[in-house]
C-alpha positions in Angstrom: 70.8 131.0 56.4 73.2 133.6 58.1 75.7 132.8 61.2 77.6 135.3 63.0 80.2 134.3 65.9 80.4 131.4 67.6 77.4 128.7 67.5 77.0 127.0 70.2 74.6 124.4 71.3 73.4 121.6 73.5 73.9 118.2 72.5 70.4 117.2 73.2 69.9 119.6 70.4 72.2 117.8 67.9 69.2 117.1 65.2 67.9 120.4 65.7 67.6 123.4 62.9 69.6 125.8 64.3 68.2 129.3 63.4 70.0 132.5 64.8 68.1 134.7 66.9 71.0 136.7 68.9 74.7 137.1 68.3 76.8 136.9 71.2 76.0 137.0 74.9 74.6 140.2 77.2 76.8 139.0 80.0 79.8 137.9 78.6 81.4 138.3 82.3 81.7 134.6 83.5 85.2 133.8 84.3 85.4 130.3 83.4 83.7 131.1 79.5 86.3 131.6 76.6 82.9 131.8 73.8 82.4 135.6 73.4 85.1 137.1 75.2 86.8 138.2 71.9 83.4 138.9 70.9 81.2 139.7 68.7 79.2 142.1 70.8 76.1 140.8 71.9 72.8 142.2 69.8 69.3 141.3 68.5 68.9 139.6 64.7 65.8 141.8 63.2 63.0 139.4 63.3 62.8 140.2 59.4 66.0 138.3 58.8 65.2 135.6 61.5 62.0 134.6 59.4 63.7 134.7 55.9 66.3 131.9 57.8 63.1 130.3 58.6 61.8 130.1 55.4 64.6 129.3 53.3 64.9 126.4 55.9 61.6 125.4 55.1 62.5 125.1 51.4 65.4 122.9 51.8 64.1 120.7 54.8 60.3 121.0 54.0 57.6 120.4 56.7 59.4 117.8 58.3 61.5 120.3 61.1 60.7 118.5 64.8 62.8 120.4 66.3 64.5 124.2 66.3 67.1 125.8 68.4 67.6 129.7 68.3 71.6 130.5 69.1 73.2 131.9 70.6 74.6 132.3 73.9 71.7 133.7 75.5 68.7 134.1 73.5 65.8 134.4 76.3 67.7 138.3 76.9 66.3 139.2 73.2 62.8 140.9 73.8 59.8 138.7 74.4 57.3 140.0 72.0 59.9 139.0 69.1 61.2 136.4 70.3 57.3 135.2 70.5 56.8 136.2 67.5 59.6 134.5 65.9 58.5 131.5 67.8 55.2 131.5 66.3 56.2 131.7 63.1 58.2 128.7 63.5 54.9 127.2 64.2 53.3 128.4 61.2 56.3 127.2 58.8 56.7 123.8 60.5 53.4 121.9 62.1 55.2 118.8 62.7 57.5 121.1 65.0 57.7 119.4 68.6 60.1 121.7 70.4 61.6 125.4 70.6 64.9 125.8 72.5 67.0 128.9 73.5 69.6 129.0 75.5 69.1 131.7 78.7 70.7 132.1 82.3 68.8 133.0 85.5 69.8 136.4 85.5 67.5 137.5 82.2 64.6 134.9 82.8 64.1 136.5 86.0 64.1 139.4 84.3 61.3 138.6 82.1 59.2 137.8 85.0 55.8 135.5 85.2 54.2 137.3 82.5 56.5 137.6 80.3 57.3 133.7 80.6 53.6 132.8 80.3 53.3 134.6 76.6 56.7 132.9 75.4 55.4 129.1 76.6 51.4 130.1 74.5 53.8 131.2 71.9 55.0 127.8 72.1 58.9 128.3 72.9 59.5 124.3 74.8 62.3 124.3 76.6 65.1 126.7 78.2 68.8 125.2 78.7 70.0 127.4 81.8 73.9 127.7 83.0 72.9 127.5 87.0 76.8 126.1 87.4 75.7 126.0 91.2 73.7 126.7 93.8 76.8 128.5 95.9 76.4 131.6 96.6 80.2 132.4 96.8 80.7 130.6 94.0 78.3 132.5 91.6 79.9 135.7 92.8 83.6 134.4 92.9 82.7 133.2 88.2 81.3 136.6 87.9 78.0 134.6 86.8 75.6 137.9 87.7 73.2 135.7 89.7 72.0 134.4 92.7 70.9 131.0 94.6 67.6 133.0 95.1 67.3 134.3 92.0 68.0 131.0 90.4 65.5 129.2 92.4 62.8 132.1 91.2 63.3 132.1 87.7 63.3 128.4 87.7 59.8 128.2 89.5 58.6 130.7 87.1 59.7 128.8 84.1 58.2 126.0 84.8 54.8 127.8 85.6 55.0 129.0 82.5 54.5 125.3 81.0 58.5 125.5 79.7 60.8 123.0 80.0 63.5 123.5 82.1 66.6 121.9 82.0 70.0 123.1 84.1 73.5 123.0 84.2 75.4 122.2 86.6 79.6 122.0 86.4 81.1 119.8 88.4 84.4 121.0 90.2 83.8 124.8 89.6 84.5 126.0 93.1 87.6 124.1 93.5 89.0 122.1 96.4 88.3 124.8 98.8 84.4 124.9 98.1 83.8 121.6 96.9 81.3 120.6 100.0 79.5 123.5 99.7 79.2 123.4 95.7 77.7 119.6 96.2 75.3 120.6 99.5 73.6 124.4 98.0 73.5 123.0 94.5 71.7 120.6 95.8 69.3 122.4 97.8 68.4 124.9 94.6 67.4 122.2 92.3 65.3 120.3 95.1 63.7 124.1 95.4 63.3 124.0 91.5 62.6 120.5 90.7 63.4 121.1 86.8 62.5 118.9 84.3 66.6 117.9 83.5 69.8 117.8 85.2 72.9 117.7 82.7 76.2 117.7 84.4 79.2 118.8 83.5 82.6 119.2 84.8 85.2 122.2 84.9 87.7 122.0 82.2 89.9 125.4 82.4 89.7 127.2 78.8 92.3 129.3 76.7 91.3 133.2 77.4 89.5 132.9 80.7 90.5 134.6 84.3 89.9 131.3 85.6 92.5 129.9 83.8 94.6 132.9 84.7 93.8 131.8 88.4 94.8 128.4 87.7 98.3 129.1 86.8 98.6 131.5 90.1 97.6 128.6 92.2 94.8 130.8 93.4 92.0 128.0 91.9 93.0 124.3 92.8 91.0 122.0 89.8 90.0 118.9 91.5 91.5 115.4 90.5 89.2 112.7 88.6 88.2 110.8 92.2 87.3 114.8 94.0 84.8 115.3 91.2 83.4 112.2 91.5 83.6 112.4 95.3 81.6 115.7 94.7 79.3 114.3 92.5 78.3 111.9 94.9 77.2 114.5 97.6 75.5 116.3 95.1 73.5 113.3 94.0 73.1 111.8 98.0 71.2 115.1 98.4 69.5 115.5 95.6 65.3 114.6 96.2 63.5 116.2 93.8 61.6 114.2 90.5 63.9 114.8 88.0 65.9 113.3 84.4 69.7 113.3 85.3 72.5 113.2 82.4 75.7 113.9 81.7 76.1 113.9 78.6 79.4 115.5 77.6 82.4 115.1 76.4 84.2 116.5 80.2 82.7 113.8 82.5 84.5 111.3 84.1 81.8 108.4 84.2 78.6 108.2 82.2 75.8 108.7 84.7 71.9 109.3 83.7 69.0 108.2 85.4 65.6 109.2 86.9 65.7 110.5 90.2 65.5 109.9 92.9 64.6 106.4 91.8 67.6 105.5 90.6 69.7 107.2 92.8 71.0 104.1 94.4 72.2 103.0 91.0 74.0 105.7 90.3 76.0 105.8 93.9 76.9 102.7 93.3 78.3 103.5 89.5 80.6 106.7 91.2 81.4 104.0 94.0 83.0 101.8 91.0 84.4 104.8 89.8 86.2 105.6 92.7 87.7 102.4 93.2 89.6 103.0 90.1 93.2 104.0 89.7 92.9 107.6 88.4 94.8 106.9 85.4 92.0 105.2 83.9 90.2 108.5 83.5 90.9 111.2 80.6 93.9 113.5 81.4 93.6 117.2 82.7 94.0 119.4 79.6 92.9 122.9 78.5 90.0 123.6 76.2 90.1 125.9 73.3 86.6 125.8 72.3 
């Protein structure tokens, strides 16, 4: 099996084959992303080469593959009648196989449109794992993340038509002090619109490389302390209604919060309540990530 570039992926995807459909990322614009800016360029594996990785996985692993995740950075932009093809394939190799991942933002799922969408779920692709940061408006614009609140909320209506899993991203403390409110309140409101299937939160570490960083040092981007983001979180959670599996699992959070909600929303207020009444040296220090 062949790698190029960074490989990224999510840690709910940490027993997964990891199979590379796409190098790089189509956007690579995102000022708080270090992955790709130093490339490689972004492109399309030829679905040749994607199914010789598949098969020589199948003669090391066997039949026994539950589940596959295609790198890298933002695999629902390669075009849908491989990547259903690929998918299919999968299929064919491995029928224990429970779940197909990719990685893909807003921007290129809304792209694809209904139809498209439709053919990648009866290929059998499971699940998407989509960056929607937040539901901000200025926000999106101000990270360069090529989206927005409408468009997010579309894509994610039509991914879960499709029968696809959808799970989304939200980072914690990415608009700073000066749009924290409003970060919490319209990131809110898009994921009650969307109702996806997961919530995985993380929060805003600055990395080596990025504008945001840049930004940082000016004093132009304030990164909140360890009680803000928790204060944040709370309003986000307070206003958060739809059915949906909330986690944070990763390595940037302050507290360890996962539940159903809204029926455990209660639970979890009261866990960011015990956070706050903390001292904030109890929490991890700030520091700068290089990967």
């Amino acid at each position: 099996m062949r790698y190029v570039g960074p490989i990224y992926r999510p840690p709910s995807e940490a027993d997964s084959l990891l199979i590379q459909a796409t190098v790089g990322c189509p956007h690579n614009k995102c000022t708080f992303c270090m992955v790709y800016k130093k490339g490689p360029p972004y492109s399309v594996r030829p679905t040749a080469e994607i199914k010789t990785d598949l098969e020589t996985a199948h003669r090391l692993q066997g039949r026994r593959i539950k589940t596959l995740f295609f790198p890298a950075g933002n695999t629902i932009a390669m075009p849908t009648a491989q990547l259903a093809e690929v998918c299919r394939y999968a299929h064919h190799l491995f029928p224990q196989l429970e779940r197909i991942t990719v990685y893909g933002s807003s921007r290129y799922i809304y792209r694809k449109g209904p139809e498209e969408l439709r053919e990648l779920g009866e290929a059998g692709l499971s699940r998407i794992h989509v960056g929607l940061e937040t539901g901000d408006d200025h926000i999106l614009k101000a990270i360069k993340k090529g989206t927005t609140a409408s468009e997010q909320i579309q894509a994610g209506l039509w991914v879960k038509e499709a029968g696809i899993e959808l799970s989304e991203y939200v980072i914690l403390g990415i608009g700073g002090n000066d749009r924290s409110e409003a970060h919490a309140l319209e990131t809110a409101k898009v994921l009650n619109a969307i109702a996806p299937d997961f919530v995985r939160l993380r929060t805003f570490v600055p990395k080596v490389n990025t504008l945001l960083l840049h930004q940082i040092r000016e004093r132009r981007f304030k990164v909140l302390s360890p009680h803000e983001v928790l204060l944040e979180a709370r309003l986000l959670l307070d206003n958060l209604n739809c059915s949906t599996r909330l986690y944070s699992d990763h390595y940037t959070n302050y507290l360890n919060l996962e539940g159903r909600m809204p029926d455990d929303k209660e639970r979890l207020l009261s866990l960011i309540d015990e956070g706050l009444a903390w001292d904030e040296g109890r929490f991890r220090a700030f520091f700068v990530g290089t990967q």
